[in-house]
Backbone as a ProteinNet text record, in pm:
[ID]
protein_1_A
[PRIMARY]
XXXXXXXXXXXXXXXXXXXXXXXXXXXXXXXXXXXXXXXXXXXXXXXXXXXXXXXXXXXXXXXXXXXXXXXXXXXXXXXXXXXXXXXXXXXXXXXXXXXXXXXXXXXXXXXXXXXXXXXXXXXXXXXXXXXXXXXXXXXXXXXXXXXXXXXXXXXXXXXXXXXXXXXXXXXXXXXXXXXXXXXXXXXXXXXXXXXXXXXXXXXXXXXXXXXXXXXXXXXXXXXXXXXXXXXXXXXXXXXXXXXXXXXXXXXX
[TERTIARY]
-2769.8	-2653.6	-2640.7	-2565.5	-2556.1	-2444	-2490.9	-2431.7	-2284.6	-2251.7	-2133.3	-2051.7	-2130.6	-2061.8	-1997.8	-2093.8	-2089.6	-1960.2	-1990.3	-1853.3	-1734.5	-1716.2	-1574	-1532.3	-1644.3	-1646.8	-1529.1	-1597.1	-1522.1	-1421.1	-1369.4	-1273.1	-1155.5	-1207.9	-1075.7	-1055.8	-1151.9	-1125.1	-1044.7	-1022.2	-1023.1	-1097.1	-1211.1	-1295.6	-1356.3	-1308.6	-1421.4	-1535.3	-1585.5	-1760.8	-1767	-1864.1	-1896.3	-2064.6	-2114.9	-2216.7	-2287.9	-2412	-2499.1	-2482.9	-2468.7	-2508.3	-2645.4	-2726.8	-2834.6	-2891.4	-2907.5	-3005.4	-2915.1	-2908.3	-2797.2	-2894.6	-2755.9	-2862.1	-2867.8	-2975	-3049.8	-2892.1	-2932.2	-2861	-2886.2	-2801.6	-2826.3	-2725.5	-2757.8	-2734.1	-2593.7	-2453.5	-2300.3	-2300.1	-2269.9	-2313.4	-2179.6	-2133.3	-1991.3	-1932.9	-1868.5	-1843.5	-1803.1	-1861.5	-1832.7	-1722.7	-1654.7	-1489.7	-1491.8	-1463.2	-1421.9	-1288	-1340.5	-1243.6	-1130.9	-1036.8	-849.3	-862.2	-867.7	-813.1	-734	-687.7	-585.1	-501.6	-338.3	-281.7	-229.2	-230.4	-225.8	-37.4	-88.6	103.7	207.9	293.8	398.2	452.5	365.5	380.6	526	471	625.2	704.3	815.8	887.9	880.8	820.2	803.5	910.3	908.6	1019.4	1113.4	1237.8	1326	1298.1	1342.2	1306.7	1385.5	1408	1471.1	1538.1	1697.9	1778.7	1754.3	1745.4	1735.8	1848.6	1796.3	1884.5	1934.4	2070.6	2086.1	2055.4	1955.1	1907.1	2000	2022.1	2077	2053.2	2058.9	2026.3	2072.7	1951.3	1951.2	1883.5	1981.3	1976.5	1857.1	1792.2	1644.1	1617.8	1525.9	1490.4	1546.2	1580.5	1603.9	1535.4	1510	1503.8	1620.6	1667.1	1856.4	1776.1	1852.2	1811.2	1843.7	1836.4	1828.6	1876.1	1992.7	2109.1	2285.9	2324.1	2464.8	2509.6	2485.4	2550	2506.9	2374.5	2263.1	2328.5	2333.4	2373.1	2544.8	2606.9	2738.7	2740.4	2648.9	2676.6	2622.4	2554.6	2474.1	2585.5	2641.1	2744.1	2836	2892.1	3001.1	2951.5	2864.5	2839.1	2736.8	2764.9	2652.3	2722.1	2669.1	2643.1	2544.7	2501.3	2419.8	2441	2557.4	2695.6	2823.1	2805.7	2968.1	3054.5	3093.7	3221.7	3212.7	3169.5	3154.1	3271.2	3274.7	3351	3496.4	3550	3683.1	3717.9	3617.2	3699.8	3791.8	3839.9	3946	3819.9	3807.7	3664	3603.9	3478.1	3362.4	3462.5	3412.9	3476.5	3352.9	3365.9	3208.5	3192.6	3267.9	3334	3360.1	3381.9	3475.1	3442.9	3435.5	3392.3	3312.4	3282.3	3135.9	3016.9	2971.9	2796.2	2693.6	2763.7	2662.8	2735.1	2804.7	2914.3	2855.5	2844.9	2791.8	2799.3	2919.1	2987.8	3001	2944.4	2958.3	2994	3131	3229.4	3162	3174.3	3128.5	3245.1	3273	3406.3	3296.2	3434.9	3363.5	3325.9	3471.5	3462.8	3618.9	3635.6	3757.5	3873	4001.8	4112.4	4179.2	4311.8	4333.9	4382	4451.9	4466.7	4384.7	4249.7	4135.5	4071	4053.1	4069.5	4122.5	4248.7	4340.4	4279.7	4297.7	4255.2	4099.6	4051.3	3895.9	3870.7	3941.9	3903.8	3902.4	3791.5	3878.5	3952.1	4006.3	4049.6	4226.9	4299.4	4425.4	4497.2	4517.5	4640.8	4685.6	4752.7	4789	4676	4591.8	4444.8	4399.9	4380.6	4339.6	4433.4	4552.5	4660	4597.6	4607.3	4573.8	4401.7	4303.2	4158.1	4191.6	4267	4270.7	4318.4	4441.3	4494.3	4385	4310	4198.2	4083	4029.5	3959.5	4031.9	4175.4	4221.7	4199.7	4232.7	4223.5	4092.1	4014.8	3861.8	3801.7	3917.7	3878.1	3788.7	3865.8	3763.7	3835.4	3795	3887.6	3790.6	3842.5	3742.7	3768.7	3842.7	3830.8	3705.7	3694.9	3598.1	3482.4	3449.8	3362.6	3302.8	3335.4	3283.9	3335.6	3215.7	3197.1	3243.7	3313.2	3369.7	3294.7	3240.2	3214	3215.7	3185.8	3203.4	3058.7	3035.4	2932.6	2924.2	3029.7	3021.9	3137.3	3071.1	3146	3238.2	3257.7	3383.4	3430.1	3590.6	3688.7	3665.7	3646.7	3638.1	3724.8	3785.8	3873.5	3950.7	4091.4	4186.2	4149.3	4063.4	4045.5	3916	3889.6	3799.3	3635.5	3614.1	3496.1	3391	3293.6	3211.4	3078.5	3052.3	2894.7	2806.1	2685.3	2565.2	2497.6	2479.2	2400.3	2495.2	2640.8	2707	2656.1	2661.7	2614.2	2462	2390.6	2203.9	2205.5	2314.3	2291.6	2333.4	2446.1	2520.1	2453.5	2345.3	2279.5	2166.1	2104.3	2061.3	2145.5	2295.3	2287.4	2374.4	2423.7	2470.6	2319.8	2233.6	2112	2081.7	2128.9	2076.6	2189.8	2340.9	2463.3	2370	2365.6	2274.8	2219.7	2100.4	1987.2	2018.4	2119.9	2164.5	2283.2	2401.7	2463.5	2366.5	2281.6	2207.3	2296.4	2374.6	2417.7	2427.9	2463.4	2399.6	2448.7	2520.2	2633	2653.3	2648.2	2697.2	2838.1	2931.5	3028.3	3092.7	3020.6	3065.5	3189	3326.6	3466.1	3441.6	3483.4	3439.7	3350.3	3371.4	3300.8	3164.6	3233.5	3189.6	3112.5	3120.2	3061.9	2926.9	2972.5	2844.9	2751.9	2772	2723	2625.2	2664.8	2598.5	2473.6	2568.6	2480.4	2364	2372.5	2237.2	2171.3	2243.6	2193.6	2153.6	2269.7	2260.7	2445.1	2442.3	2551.6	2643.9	2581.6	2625.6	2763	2891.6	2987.9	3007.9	3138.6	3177.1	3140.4	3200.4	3215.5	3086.8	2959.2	2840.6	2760.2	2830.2	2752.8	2853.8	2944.9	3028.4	2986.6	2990.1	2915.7	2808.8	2688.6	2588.6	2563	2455.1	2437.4	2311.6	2343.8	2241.7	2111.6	2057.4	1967	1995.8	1998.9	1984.4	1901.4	1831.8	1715	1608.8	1513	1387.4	1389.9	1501.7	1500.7	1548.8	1569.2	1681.5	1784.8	1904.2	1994.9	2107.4	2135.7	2202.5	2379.4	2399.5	2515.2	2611.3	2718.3	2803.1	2920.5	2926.2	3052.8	3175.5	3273.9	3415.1	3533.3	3629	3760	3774.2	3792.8	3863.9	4011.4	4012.9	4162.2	4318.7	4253.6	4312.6	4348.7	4242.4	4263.2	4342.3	4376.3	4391.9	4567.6	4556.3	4746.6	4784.7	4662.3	4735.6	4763.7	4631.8	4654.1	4627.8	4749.3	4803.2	4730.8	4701.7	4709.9	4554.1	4457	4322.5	4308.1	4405.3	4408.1	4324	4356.9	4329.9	4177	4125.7	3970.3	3902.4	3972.5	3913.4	3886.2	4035.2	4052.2	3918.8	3906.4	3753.7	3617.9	3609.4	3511.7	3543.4	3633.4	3618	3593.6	3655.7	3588.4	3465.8	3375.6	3227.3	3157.5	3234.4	3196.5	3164.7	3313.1	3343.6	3204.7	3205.4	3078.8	2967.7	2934.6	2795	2755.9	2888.8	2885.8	2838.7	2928.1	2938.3	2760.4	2709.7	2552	2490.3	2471.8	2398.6	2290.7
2804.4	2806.2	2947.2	2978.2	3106	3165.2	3282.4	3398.9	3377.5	3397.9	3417.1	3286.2	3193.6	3062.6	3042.8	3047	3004.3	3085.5	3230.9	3304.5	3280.1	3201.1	3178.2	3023.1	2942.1	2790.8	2884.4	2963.6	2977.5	3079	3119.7	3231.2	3143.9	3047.5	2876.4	2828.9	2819	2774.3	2867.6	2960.6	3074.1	3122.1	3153.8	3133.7	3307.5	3390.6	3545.8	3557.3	3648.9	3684.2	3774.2	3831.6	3952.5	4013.1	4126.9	4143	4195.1	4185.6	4290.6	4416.9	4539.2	4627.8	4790.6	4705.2	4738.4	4799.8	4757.1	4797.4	4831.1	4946.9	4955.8	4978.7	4911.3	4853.5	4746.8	4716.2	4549.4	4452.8	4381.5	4252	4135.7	4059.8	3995.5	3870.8	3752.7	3643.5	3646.4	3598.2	3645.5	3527	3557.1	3489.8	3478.1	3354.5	3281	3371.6	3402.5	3469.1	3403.7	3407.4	3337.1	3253.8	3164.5	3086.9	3131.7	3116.7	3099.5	2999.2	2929.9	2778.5	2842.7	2801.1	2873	2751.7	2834.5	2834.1	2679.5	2540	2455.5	2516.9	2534.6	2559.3	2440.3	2454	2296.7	2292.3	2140.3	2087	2104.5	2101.4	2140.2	2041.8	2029.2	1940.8	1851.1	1727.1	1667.5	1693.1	1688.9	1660.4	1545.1	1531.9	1381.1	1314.4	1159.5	1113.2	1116	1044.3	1064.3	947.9	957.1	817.9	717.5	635.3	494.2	480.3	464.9	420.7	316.5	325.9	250	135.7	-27.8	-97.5	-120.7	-160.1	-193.5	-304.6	-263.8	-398.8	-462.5	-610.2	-667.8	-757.1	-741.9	-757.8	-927.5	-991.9	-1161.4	-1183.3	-1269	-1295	-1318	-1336.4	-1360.4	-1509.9	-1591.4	-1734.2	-1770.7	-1866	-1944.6	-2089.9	-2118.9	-2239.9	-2291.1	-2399.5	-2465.8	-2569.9	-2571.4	-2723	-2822.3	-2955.6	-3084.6	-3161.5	-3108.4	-3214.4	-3164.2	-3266.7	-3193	-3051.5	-3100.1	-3006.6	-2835.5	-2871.7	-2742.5	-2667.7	-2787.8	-2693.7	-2644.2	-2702	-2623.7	-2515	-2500.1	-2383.4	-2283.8	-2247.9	-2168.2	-2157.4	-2220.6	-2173.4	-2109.4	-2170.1	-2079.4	-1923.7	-1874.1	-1780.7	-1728.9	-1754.1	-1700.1	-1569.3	-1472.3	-1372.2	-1278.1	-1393.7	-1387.6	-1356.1	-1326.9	-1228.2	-1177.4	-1085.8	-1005.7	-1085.2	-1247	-1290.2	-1275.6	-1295.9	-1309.5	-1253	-1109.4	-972.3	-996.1	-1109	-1084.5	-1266.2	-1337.2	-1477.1	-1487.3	-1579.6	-1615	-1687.7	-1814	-1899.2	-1952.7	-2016.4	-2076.1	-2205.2	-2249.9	-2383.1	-2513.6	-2578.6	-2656.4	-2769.6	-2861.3	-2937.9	-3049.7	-3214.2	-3328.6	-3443.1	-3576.9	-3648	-3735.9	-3855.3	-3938.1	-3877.2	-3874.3	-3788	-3903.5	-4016	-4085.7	-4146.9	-4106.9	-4106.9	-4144.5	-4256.2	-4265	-4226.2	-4094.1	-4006.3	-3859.4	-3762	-3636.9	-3565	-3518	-3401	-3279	-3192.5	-3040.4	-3007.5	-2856.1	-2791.1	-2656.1	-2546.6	-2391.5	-2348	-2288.1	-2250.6	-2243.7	-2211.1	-2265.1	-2133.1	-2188.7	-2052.3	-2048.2	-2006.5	-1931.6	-2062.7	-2147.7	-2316.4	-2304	-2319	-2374.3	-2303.1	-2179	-2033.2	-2044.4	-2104.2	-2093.7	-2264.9	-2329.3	-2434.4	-2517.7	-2437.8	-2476.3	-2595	-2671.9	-2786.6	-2759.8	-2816.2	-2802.1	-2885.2	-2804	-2885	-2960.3	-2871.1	-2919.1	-2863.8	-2765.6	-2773.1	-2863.1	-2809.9	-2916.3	-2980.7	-2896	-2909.8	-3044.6	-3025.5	-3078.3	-3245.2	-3218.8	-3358	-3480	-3402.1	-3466.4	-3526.6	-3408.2	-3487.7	-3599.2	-3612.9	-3739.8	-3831.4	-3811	-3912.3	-4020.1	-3905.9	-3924.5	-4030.4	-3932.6	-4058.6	-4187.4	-4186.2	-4370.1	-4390.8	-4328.6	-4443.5	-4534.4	-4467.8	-4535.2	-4563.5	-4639.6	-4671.6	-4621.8	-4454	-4365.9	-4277.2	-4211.4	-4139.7	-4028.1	-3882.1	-3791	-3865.3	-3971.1	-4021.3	-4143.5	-4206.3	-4304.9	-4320	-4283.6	-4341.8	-4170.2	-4057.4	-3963.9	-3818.3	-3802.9	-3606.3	-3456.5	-3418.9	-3292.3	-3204.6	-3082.6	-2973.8	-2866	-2714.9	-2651.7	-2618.2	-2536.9	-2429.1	-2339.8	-2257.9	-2153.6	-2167.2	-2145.3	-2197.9	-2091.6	-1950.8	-1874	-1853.4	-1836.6	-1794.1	-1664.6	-1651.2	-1513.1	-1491.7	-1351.2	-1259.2	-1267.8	-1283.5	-1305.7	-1409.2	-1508.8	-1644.8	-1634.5	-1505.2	-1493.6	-1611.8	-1631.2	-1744.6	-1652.5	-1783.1	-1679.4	-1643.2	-1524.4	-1473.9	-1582.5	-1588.8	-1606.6	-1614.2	-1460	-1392.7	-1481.9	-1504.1	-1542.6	-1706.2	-1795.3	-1914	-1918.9	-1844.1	-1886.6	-1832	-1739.1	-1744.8	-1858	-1928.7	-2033.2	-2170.5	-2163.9	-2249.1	-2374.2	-2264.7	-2387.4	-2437.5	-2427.8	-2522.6	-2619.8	-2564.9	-2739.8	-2819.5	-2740	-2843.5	-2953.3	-2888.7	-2948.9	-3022.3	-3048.1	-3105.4	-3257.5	-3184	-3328.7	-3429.2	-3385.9	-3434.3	-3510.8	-3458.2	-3514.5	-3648.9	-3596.5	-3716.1	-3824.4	-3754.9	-3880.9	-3949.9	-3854.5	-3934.7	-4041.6	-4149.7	-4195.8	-4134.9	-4051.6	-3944.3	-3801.3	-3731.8	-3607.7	-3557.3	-3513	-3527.6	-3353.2	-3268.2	-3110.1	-3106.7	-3062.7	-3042.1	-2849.3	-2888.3	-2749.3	-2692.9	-2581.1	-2521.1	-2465.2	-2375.4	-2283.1	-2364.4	-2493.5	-2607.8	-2620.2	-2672.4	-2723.6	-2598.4	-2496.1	-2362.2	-2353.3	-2316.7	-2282.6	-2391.5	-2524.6	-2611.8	-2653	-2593.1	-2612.2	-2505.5	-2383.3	-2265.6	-2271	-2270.2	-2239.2	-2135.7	-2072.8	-2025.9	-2132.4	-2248.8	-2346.9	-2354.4	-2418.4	-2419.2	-2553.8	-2562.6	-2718.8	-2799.2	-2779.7	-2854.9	-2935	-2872.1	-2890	-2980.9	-2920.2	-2983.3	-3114.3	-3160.2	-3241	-3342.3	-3480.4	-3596.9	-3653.9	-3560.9	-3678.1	-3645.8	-3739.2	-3764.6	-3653.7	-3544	-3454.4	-3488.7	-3414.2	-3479.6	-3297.4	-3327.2	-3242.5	-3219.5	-3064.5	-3089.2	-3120.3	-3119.1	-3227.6	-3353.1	-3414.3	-3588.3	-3620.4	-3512.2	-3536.5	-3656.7	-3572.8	-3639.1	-3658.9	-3785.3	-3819.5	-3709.2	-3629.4	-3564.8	-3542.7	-3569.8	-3606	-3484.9	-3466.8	-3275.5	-3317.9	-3282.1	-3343.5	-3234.4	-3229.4	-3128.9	-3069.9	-2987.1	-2964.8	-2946.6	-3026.9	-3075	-2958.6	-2818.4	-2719.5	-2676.5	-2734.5	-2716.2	-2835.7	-2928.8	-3064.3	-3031.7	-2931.8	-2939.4	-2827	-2762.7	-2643.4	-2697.7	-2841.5	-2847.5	-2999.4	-3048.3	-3191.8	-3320	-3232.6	-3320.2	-3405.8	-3290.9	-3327.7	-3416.9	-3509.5	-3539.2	-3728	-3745.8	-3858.9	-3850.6	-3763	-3733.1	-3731.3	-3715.3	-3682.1	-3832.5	-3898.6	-4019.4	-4118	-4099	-4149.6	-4127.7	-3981	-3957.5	-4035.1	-4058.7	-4119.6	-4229.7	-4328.1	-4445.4	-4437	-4336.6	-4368.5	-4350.5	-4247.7	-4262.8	-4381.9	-4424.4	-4609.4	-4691.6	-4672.9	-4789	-4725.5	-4666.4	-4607.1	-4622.9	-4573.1	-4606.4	-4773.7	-4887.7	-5010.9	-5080.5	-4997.4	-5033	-4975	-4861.5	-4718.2	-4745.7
4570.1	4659.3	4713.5	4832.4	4879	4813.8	4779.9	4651.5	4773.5	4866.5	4924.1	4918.3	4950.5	4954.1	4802.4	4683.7	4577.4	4494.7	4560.7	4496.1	4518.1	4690.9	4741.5	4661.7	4642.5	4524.5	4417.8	4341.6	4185.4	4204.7	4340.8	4310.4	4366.3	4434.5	4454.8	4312.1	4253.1	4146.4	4024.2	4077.6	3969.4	3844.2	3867.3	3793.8	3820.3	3699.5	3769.7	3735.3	3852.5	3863.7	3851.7	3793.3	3804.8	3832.6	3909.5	3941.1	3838.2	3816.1	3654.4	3764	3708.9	3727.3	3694	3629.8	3545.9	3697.7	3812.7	3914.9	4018.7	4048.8	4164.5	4275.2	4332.3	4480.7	4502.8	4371.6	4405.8	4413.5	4484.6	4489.1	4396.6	4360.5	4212.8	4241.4	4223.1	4200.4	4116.8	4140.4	4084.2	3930.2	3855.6	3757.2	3706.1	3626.4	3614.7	3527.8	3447.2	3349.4	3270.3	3118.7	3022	2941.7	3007.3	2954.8	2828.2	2777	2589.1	2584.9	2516.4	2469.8	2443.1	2487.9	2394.9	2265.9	2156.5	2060.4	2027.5	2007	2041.4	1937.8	1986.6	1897.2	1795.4	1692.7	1609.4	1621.2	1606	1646.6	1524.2	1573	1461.2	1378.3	1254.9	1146.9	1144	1159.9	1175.7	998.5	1033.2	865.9	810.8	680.7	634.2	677.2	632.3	672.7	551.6	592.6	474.9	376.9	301.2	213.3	229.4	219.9	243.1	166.7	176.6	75.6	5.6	-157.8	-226.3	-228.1	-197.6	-185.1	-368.6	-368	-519.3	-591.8	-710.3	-767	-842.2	-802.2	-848.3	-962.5	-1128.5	-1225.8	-1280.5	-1257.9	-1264.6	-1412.3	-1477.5	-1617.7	-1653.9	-1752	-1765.1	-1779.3	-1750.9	-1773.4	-1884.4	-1950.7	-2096.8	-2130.4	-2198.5	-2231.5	-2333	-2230.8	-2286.2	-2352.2	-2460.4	-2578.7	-2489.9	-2562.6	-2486.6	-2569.9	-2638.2	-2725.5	-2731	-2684.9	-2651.9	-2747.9	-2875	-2982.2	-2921.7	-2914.1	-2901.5	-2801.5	-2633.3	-2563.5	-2575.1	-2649	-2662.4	-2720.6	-2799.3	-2896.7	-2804.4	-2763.9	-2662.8	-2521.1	-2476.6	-2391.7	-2437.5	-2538.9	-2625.7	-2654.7	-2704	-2711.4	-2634.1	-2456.7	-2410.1	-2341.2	-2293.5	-2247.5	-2124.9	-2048.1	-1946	-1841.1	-1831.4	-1674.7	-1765.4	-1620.9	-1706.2	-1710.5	-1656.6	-1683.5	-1813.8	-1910.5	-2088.4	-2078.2	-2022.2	-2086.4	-2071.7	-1969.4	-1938.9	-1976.8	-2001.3	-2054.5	-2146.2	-2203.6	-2326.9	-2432	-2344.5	-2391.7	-2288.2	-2350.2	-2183.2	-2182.9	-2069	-2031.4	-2017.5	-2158.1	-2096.9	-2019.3	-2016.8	-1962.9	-2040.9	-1973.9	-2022.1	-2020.1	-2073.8	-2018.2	-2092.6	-2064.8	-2161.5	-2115.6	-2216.4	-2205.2	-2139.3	-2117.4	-2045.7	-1921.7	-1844.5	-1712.9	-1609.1	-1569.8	-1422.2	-1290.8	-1307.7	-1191.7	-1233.9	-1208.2	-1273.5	-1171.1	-1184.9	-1086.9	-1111	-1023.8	-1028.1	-925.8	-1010.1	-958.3	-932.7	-853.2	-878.1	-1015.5	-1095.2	-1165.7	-1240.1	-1361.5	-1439.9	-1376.6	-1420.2	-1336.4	-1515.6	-1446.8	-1584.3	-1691.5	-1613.7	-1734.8	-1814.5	-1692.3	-1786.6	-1869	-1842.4	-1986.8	-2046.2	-2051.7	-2183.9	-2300.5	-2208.3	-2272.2	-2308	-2217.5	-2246.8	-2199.9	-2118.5	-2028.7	-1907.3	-1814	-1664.4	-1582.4	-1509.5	-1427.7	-1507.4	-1563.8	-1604.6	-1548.8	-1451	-1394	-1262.1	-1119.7	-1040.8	-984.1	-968.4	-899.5	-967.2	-1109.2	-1226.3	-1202.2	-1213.1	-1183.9	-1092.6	-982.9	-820.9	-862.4	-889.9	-906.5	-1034.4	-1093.4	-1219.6	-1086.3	-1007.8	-908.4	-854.8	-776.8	-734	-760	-844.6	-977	-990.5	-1002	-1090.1	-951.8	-813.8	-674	-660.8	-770.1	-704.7	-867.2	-951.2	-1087.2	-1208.8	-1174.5	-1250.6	-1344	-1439	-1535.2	-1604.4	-1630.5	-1728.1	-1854.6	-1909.6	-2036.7	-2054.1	-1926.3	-1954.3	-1896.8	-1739.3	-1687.7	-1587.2	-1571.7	-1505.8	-1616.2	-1616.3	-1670.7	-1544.3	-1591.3	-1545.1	-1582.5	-1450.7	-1546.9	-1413	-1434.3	-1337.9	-1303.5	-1162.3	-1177.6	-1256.8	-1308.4	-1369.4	-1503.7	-1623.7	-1769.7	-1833.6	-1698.2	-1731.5	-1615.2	-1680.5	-1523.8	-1481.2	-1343.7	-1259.2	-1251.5	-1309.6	-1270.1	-1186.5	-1175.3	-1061.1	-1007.7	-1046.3	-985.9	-860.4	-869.1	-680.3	-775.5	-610.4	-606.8	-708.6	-782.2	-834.2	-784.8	-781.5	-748.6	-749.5	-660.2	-648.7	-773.7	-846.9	-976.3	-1040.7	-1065.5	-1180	-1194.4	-1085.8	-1085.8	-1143.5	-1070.8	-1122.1	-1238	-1313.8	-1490.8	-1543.5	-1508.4	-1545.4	-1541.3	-1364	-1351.3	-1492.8	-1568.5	-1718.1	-1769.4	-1778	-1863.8	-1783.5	-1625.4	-1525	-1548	-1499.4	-1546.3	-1668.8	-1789.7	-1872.7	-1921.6	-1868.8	-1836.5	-1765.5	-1650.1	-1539.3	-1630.9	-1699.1	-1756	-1872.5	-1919.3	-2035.9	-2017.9	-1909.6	-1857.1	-1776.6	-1711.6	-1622.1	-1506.4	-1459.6	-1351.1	-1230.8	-1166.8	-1088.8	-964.9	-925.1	-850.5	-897.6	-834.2	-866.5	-740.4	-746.2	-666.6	-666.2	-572.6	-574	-463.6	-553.3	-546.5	-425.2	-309.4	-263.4	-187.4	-77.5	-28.3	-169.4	-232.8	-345.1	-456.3	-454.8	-561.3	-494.3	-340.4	-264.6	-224.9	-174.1	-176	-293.2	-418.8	-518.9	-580.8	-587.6	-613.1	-532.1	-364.3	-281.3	-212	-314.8	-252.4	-111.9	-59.6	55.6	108	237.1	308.1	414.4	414.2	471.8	469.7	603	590.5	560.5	476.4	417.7	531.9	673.5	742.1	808.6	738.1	796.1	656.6	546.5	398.7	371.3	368.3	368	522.1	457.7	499.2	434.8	480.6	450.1	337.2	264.5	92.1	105.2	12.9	-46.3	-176.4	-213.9	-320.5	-443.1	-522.9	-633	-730.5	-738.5	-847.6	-883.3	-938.1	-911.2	-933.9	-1007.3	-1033.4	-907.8	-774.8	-673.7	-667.3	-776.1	-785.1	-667.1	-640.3	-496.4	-553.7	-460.3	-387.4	-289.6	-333	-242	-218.6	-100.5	-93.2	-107.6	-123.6	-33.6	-97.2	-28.1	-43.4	-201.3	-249.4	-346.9	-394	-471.2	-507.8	-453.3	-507	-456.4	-325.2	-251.8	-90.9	-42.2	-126.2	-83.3	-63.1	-186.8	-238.1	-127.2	-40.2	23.8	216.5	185.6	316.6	306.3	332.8	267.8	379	522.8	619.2	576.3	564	475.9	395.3	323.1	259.6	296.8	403.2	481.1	471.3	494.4	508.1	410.6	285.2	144.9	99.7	125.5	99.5	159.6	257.3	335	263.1	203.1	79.7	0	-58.4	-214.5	-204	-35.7	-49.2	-48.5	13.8	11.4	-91.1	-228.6	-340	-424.3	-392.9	-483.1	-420.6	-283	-246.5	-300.2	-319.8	-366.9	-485.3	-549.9	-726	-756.2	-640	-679.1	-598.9	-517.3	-485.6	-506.3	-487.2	-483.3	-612
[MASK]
++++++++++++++++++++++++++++++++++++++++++++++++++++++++++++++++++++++++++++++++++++++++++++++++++++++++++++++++++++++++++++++++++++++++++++++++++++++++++++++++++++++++++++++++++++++++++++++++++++++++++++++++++++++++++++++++++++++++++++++++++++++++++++

């Protein structure tokens, strides 16, 4: 290329030349001058990240194996200890009923009556579900078993935990198995919740017939007695459940 042309190329480019000077005089071919790489300056170390709040573990009772004779499993509720309710009961509440009942009620969990007395379901709540029962020729003395989700009263009465139910959960099971129900009948938002683990609202679990368990025992939702006494108008609707109980019991 021509030394003039080629010099005006790299001095657009910014690029300096310089001439050898070893021969003065001579004319000499402009030769690039040597770049040297810059250095990359290295990037500025990010800060680790922060650590992730530890969510809180929530401490779930350990597996059991529940006996499989009434006596067995009473004694083992009575002195169980598998949630903190233990700490604030009077006594467990196990429940009521013939051990071979062709209708087995499920409530939440016992209030303070039923702490004191160790049955459930005796106060007004308790009154009205006996009502109940004789409308559709039924009784906790003869023909349906009472029992709760959970076999101690929660504190100030509030619904009980998730964790408090799935400790409680062996021995409603081994309640089931042992009555043999041909019905199971959950009193409650908080009954039907626990018993189908799910967040479902009454208004969506109430109606159709559920299945329970692995023998999938047929389940039925409907008002709890307590809500019944607070909101009287309901009462018409409940009444509509229990007939579909009676027919079920009498074909089912």
């Amino acid at each position: 290329m021509n030394p003039a042309r080629r010099k005006t190329y790299l001095k657009a480019l910014g690029v300096d030349v310089w001439v050898s000077r070893s021969t003065p005089g001579e004319a000499t071919e402009p030769e690039v001058a040597k770049i040297v790489p810059i250095a990359k300056v290295p990037a500025k170390a990010k800060a680790p990240p922060e650590p992730a709040a530890e969510l809180p573990v929530i401490e779930r009772a350990p597996p059991i194996i529940v006996p499989t004779d009434w006596a067995a499993v009473r004694a083992m509720v009575k002195d169980c200890t598998r949630c903190k309710l233990c700490a604030t009961r009077t006594q467990t509440v196990f429940g009521v009923g013939p051990e071979s009942a062709s209708l087995m009620v499920v409530g939440e969990g016992p209030g303070a009556d039923e702490d004191a007395r160790g049955e459930p379901f005796v106060g007004r709540a308790g009154q009205l579900l006996d009502e109940m029962l004789k409308a559709i020729g039924r009784s906790r003395s003869e023909n349906t078993f009472i029992a709760n989700v959970v076999k101690c009263r929660p504190p100030g009465n509030r619904d009980p935990e998730k964790e408090e139910a799935e400790a409680c959960r062996p021995y409603l099971e081994a309640q089931i198995k042992l009555v043999k129900p041909k019905l199971i009948v959950a009193l409650g938002r908080i009954a039907a919740q626990r018993l189908l683990v799910t967040d479902e609202p009454l208004s969506r679990l109430r109606g159709p017939l559920h299945a329970y368990g692995p023998e999938r025992t047929p389940l039925f939702i409907t008002y709890h007695p307590a809500y019944l006494l607070r909101s009287p108008r309901e009462k018409a609707k409940s009444w509509d459940d229990l007939k579909k109980v009676w027919r079920f019991l009498q074909t089912g």
